[in-house]
mmCIF file of the protein (N, C-alpha, C, O) and its ligand, coordinates in Angstrom:
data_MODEL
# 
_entry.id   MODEL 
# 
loop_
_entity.id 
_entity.type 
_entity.pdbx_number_of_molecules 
1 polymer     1 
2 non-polymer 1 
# 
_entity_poly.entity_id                      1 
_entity_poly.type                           'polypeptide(L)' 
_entity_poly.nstd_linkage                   no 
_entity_poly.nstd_monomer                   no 
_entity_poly.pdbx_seq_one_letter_code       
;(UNK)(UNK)(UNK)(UNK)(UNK)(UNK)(UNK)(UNK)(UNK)(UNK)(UNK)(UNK)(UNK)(UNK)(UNK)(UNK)
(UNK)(UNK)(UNK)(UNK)(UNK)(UNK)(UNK)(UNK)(UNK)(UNK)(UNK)(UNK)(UNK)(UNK)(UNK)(UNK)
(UNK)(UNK)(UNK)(UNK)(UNK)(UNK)(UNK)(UNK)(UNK)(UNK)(UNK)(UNK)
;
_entity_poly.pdbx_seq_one_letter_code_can   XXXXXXXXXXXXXXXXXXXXXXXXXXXXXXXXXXXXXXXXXXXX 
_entity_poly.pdbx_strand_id                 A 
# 
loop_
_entity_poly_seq.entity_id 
_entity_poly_seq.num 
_entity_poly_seq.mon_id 
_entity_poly_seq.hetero 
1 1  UNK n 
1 2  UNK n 
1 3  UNK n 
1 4  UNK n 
1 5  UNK n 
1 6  UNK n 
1 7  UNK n 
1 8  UNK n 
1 9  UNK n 
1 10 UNK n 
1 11 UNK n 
1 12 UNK n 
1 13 UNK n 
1 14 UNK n 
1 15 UNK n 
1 16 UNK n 
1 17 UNK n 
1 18 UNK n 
1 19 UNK n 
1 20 UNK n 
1 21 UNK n 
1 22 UNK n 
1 23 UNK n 
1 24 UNK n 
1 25 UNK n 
1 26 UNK n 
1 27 UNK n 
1 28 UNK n 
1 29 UNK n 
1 30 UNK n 
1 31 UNK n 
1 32 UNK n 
1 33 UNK n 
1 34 UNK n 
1 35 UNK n 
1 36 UNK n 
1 37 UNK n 
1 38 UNK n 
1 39 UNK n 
1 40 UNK n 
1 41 UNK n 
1 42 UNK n 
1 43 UNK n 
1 44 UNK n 
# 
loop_
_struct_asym.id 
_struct_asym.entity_id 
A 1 
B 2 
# 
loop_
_chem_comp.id 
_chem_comp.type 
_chem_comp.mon_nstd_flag 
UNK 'L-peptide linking' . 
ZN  non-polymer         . 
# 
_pdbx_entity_nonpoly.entity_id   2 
_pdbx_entity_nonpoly.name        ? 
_pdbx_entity_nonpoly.comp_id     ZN 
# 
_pdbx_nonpoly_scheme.asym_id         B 
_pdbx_nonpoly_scheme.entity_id       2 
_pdbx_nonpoly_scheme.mon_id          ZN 
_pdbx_nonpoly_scheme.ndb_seq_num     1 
_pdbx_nonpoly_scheme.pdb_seq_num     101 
_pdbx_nonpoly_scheme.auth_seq_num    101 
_pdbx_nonpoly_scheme.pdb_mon_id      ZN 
_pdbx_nonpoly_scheme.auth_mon_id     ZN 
_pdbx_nonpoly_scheme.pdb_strand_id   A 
_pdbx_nonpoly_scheme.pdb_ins_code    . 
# 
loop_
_atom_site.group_PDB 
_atom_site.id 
_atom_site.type_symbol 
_atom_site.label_atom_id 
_atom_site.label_alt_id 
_atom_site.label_comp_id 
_atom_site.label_asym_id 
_atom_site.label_entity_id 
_atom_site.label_seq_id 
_atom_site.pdbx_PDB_ins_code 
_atom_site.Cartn_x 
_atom_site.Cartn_y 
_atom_site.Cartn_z 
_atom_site.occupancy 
_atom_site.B_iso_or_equiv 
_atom_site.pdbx_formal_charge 
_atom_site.auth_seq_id 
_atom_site.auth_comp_id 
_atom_site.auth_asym_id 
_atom_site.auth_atom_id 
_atom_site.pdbx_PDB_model_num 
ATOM   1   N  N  . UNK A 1 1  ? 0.834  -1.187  0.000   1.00 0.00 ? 1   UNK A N  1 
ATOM   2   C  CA . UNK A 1 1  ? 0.000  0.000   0.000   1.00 0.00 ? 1   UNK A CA 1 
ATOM   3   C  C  . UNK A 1 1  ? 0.877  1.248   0.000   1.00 0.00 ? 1   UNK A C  1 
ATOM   4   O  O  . UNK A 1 1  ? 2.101  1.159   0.089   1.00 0.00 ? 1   UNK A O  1 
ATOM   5   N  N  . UNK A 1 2  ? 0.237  2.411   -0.101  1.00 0.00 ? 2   UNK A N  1 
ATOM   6   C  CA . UNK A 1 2  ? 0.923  3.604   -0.084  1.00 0.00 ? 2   UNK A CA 1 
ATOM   7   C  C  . UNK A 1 2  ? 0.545  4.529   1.180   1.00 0.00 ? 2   UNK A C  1 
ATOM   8   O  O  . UNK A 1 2  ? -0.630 4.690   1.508   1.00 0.00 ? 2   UNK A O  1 
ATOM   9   N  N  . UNK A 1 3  ? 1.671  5.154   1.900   1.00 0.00 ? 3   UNK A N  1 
ATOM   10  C  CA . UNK A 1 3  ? 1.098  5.655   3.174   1.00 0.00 ? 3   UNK A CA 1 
ATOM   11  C  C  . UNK A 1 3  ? 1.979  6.864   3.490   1.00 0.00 ? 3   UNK A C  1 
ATOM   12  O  O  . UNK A 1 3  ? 3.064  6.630   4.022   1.00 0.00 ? 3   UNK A O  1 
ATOM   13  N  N  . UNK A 1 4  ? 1.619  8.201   3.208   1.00 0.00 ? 4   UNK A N  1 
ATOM   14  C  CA . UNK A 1 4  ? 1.719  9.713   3.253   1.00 0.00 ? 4   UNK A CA 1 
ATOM   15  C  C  . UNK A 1 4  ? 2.739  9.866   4.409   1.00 0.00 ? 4   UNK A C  1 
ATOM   16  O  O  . UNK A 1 4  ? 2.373  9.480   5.519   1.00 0.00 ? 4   UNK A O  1 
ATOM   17  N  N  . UNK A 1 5  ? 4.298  10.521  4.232   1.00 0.00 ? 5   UNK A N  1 
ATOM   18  C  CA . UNK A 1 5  ? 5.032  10.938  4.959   1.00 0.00 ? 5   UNK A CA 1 
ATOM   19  C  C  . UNK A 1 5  ? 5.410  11.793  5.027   1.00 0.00 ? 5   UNK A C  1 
ATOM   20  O  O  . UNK A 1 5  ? 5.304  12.543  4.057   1.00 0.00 ? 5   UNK A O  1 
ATOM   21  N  N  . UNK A 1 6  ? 6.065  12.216  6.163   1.00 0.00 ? 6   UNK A N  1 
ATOM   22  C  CA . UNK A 1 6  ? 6.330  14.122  6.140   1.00 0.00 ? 6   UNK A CA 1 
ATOM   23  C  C  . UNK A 1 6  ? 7.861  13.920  6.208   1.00 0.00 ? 6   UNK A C  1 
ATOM   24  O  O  . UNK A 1 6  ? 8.359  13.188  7.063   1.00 0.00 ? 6   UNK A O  1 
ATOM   25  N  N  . UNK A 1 7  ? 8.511  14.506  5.399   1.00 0.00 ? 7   UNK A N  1 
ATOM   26  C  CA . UNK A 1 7  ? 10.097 14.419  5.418   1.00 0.00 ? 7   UNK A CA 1 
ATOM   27  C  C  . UNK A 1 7  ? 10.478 15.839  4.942   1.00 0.00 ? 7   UNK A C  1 
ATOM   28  O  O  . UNK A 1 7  ? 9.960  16.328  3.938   1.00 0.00 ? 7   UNK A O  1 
ATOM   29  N  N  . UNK A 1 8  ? 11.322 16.435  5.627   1.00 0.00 ? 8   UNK A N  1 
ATOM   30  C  CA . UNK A 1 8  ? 11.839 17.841  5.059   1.00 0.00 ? 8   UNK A CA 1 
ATOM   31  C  C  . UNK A 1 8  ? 10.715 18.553  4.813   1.00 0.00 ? 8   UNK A C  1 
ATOM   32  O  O  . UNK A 1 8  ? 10.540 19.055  3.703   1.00 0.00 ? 8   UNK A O  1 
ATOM   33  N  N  . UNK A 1 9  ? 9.760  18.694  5.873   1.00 0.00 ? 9   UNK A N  1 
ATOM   34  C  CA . UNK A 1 9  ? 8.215  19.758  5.361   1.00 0.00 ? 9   UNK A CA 1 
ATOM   35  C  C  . UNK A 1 9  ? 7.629  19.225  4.289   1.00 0.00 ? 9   UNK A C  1 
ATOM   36  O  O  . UNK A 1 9  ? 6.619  19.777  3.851   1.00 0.00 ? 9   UNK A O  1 
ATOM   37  N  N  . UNK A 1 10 ? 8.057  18.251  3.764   1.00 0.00 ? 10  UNK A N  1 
ATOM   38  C  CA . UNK A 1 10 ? 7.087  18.216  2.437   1.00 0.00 ? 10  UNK A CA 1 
ATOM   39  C  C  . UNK A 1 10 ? 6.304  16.584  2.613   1.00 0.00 ? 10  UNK A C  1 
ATOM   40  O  O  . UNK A 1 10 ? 6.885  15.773  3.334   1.00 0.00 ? 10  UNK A O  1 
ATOM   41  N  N  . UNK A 1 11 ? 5.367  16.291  2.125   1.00 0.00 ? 11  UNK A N  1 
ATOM   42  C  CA . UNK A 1 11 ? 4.746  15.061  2.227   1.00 0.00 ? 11  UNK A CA 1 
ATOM   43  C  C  . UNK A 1 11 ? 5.448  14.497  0.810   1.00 0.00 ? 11  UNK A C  1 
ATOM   44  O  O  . UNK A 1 11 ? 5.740  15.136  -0.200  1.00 0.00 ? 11  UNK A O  1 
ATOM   45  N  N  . UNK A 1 12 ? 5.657  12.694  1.177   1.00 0.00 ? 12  UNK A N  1 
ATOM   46  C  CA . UNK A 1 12 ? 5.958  11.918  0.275   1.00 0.00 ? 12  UNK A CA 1 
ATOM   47  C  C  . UNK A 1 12 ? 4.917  10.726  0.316   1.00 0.00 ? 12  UNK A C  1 
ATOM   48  O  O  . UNK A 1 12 ? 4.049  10.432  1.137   1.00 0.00 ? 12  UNK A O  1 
ATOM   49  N  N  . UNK A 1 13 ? 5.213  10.309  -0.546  1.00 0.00 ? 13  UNK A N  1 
ATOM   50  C  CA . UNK A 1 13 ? 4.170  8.853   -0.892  1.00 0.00 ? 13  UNK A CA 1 
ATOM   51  C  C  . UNK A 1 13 ? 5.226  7.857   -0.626  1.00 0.00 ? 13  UNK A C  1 
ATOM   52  O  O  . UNK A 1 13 ? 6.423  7.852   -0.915  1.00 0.00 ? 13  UNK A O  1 
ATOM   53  N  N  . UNK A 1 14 ? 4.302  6.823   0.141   1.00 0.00 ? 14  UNK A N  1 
ATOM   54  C  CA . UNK A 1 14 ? 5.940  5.643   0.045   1.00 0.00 ? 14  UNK A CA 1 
ATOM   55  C  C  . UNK A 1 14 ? 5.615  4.586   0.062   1.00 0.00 ? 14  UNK A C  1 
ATOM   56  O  O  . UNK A 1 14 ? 5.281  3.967   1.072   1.00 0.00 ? 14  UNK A O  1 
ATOM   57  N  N  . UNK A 1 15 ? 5.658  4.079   -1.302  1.00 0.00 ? 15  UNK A N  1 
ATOM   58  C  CA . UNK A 1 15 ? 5.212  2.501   -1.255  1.00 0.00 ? 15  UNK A CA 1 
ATOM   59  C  C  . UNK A 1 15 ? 5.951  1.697   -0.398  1.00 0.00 ? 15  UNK A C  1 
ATOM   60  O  O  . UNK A 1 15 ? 7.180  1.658   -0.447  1.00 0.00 ? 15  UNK A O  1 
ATOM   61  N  N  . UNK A 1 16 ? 4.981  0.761   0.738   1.00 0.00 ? 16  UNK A N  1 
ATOM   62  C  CA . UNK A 1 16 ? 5.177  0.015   2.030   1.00 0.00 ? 16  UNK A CA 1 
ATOM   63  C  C  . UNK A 1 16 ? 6.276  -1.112  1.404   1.00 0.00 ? 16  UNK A C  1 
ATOM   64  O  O  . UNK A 1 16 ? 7.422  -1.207  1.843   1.00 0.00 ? 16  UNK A O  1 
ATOM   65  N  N  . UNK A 1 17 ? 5.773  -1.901  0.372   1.00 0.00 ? 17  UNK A N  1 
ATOM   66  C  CA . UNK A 1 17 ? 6.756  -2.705  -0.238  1.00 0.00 ? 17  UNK A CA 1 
ATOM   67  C  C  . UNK A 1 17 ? 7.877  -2.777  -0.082  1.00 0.00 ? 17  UNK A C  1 
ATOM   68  O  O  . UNK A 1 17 ? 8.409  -3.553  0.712   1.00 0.00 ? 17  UNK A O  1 
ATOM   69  N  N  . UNK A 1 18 ? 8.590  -1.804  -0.975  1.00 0.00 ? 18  UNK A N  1 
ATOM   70  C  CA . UNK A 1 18 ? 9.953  -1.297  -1.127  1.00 0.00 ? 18  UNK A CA 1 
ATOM   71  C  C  . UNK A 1 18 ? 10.278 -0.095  -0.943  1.00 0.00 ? 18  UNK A C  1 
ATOM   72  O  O  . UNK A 1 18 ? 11.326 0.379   -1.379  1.00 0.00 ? 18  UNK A O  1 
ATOM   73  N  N  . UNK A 1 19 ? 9.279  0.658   -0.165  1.00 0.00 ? 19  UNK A N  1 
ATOM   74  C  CA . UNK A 1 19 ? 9.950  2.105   1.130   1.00 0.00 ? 19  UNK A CA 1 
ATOM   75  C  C  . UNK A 1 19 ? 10.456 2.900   -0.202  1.00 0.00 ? 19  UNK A C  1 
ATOM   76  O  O  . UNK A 1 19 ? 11.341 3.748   -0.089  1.00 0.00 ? 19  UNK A O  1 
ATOM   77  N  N  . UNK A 1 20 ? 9.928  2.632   -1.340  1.00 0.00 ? 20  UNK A N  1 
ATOM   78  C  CA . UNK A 1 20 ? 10.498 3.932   -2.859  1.00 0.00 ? 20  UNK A CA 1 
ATOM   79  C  C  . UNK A 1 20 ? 9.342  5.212   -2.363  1.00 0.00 ? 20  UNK A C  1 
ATOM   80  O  O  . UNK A 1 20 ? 8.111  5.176   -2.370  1.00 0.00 ? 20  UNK A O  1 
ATOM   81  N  N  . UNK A 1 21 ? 10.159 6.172   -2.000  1.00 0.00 ? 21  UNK A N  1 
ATOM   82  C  CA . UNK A 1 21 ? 9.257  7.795   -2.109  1.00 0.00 ? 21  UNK A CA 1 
ATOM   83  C  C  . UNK A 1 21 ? 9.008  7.908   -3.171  1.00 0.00 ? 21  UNK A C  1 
ATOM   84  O  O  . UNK A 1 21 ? 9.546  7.169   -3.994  1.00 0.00 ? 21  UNK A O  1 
ATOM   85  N  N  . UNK A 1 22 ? 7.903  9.084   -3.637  1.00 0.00 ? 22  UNK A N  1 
ATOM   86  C  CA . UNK A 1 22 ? 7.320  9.527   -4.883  1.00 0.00 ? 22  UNK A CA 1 
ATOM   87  C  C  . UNK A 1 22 ? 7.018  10.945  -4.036  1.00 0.00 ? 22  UNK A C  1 
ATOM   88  O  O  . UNK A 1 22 ? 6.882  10.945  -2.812  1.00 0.00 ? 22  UNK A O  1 
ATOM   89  N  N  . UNK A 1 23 ? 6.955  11.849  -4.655  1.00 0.00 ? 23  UNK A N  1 
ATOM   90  C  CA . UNK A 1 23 ? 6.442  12.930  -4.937  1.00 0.00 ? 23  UNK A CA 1 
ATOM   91  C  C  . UNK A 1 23 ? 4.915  13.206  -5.101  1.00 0.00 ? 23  UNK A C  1 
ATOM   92  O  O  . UNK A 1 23 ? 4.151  14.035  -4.606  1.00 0.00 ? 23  UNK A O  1 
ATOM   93  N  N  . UNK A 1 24 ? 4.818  12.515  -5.703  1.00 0.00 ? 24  UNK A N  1 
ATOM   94  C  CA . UNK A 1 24 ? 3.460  12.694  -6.513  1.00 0.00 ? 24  UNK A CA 1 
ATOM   95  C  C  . UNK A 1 24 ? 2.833  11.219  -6.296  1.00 0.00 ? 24  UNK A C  1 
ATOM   96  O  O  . UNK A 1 24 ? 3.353  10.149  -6.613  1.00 0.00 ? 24  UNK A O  1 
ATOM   97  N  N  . UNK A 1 25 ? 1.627  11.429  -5.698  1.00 0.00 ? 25  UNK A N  1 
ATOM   98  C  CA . UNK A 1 25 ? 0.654  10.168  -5.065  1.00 0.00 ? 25  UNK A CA 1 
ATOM   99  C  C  . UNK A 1 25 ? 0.347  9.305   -6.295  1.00 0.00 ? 25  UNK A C  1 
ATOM   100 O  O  . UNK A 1 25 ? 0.687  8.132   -6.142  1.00 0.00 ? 25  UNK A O  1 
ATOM   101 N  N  . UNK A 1 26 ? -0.102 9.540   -7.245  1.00 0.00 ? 26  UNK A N  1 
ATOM   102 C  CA . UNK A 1 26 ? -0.433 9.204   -8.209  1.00 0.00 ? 26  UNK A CA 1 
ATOM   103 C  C  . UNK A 1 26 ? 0.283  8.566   -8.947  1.00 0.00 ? 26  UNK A C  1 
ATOM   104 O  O  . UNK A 1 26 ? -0.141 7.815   -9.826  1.00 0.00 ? 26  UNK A O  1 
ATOM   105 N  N  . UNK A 1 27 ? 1.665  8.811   -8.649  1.00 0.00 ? 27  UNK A N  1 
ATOM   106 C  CA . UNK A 1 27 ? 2.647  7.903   -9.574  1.00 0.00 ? 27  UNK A CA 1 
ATOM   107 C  C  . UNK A 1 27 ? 3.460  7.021   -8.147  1.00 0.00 ? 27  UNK A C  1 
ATOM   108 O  O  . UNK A 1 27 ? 4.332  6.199   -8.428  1.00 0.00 ? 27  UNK A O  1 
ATOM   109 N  N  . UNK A 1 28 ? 3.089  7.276   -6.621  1.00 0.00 ? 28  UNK A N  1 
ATOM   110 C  CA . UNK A 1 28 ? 3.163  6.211   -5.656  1.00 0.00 ? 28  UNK A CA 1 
ATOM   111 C  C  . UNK A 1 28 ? 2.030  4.859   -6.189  1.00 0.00 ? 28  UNK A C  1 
ATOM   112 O  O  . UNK A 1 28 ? 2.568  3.808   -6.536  1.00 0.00 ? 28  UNK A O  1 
ATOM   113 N  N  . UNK A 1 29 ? 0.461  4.958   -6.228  1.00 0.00 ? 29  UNK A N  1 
ATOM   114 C  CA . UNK A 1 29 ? -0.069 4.308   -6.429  1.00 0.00 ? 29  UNK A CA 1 
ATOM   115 C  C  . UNK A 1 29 ? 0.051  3.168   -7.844  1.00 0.00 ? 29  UNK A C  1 
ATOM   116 O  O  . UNK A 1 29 ? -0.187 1.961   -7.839  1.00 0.00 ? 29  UNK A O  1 
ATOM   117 N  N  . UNK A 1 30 ? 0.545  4.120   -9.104  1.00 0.00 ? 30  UNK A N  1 
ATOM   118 C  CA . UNK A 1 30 ? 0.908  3.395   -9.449  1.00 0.00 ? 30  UNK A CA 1 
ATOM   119 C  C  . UNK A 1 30 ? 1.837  2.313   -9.622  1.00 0.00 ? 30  UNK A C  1 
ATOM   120 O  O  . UNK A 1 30 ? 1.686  1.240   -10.205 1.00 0.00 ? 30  UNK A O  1 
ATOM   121 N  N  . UNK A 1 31 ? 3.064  2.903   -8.861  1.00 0.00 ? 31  UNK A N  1 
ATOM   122 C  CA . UNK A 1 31 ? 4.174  1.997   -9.185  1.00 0.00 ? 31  UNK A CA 1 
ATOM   123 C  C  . UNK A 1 31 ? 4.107  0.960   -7.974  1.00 0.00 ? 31  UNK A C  1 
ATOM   124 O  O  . UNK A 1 31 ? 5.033  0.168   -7.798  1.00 0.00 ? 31  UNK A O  1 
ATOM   125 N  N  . UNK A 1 32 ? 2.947  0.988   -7.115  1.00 0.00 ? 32  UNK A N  1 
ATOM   126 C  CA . UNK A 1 32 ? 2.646  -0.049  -5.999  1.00 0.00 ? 32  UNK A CA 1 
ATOM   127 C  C  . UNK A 1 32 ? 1.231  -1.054  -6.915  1.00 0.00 ? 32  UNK A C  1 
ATOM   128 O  O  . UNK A 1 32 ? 0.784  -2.130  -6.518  1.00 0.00 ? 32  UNK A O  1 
ATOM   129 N  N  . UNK A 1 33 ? 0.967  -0.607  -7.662  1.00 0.00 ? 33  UNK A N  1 
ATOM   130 C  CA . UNK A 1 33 ? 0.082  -1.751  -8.113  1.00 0.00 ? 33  UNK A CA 1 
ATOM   131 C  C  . UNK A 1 33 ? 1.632  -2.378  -9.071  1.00 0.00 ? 33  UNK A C  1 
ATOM   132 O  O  . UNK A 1 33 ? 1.650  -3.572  -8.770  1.00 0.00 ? 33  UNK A O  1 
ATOM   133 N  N  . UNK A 1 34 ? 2.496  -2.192  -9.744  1.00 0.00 ? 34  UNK A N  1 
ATOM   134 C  CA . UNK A 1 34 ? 2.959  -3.064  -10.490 1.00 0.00 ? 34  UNK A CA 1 
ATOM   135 C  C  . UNK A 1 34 ? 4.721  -3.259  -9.231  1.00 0.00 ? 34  UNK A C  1 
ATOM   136 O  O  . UNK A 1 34 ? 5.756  -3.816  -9.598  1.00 0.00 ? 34  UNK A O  1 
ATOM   137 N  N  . UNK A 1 35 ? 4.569  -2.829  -8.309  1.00 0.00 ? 35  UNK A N  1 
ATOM   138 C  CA . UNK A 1 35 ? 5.710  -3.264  -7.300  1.00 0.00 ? 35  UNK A CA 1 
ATOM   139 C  C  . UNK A 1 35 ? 6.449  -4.807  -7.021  1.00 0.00 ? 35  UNK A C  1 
ATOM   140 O  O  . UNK A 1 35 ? 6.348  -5.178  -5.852  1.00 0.00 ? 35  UNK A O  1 
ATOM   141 N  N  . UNK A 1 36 ? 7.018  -5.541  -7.748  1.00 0.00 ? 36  UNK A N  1 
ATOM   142 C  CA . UNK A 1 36 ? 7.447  -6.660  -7.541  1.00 0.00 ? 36  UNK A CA 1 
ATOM   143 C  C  . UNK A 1 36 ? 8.097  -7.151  -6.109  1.00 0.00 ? 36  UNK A C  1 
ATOM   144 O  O  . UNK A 1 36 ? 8.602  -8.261  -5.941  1.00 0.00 ? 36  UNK A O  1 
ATOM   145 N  N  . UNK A 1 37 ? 8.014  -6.320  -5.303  1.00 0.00 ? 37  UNK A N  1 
ATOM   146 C  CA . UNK A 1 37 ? 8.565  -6.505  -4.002  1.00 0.00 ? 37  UNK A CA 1 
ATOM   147 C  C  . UNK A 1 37 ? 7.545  -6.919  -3.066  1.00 0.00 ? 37  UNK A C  1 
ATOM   148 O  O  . UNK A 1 37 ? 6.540  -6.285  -2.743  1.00 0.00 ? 37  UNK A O  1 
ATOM   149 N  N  . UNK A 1 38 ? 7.930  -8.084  -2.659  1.00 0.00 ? 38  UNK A N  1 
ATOM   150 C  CA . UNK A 1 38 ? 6.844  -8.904  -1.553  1.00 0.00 ? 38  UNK A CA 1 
ATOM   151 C  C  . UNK A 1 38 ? 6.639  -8.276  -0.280  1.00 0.00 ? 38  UNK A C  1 
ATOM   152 O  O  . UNK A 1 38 ? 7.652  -7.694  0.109   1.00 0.00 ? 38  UNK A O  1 
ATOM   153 N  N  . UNK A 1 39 ? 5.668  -8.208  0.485   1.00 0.00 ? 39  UNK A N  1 
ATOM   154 C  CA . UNK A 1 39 ? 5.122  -7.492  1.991   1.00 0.00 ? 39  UNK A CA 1 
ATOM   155 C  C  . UNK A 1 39 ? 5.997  -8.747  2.793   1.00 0.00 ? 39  UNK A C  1 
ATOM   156 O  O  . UNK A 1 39 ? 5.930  -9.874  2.304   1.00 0.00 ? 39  UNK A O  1 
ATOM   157 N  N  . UNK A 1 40 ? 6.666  -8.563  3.808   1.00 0.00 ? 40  UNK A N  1 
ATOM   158 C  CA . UNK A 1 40 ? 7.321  -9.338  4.876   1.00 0.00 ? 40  UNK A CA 1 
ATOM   159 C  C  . UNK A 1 40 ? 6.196  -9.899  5.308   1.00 0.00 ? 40  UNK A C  1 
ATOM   160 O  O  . UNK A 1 40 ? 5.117  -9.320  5.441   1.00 0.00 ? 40  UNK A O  1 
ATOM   161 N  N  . UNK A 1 41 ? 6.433  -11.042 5.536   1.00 0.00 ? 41  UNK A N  1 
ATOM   162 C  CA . UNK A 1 41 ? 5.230  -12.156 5.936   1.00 0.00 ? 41  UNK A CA 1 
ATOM   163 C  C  . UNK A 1 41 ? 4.463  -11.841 7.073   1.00 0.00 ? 41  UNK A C  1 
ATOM   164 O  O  . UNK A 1 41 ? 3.260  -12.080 7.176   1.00 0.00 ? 41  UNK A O  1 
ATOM   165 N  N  . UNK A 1 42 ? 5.638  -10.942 8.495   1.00 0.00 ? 42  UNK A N  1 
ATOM   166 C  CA . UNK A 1 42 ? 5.040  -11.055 9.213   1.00 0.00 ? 42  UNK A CA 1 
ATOM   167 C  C  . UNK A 1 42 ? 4.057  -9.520  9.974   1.00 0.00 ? 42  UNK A C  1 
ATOM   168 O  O  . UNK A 1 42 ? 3.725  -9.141  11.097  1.00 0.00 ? 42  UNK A O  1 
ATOM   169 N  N  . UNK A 1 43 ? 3.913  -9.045  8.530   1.00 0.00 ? 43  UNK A N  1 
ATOM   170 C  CA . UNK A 1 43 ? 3.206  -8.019  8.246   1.00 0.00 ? 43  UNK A CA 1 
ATOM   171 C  C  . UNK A 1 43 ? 2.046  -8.133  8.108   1.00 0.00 ? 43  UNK A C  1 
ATOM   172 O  O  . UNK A 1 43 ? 1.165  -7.388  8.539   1.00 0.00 ? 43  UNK A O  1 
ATOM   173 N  N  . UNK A 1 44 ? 1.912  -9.393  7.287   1.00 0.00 ? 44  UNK A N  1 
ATOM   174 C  CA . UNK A 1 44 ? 0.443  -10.091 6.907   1.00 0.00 ? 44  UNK A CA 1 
ATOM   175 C  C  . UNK A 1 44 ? -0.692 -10.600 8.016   1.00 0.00 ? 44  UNK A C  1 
ATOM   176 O  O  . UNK A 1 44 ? -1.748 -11.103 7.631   1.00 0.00 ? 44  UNK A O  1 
HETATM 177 ZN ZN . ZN  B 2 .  ? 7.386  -0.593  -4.370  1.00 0.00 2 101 ZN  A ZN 1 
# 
């Protein structure tokens, strides 16, 4: 999933997966629907 962070005053997007910031929510969401990086099991 994607979940809104505050770093340096500014909000980032950060896919949970693989912790990649985005800028822009919209291109977080996308690159978490095609994210090849598995959720730690014991997350699940
Ligand atoms: Zn990712």
């Amino acid at each position: 999933m994607v979940e809104a962070t505050e770093r340096d005053g500014l909000t980032w997007y950060r896919c949970t997966k693989c912790e990649m910031l985005f800028e822009d929510r919209n291109e977080a969401v996308q690159h978490e629907r095609t994210c090849d990086a598995e959720e730690p099991e014991y997350l699940q």
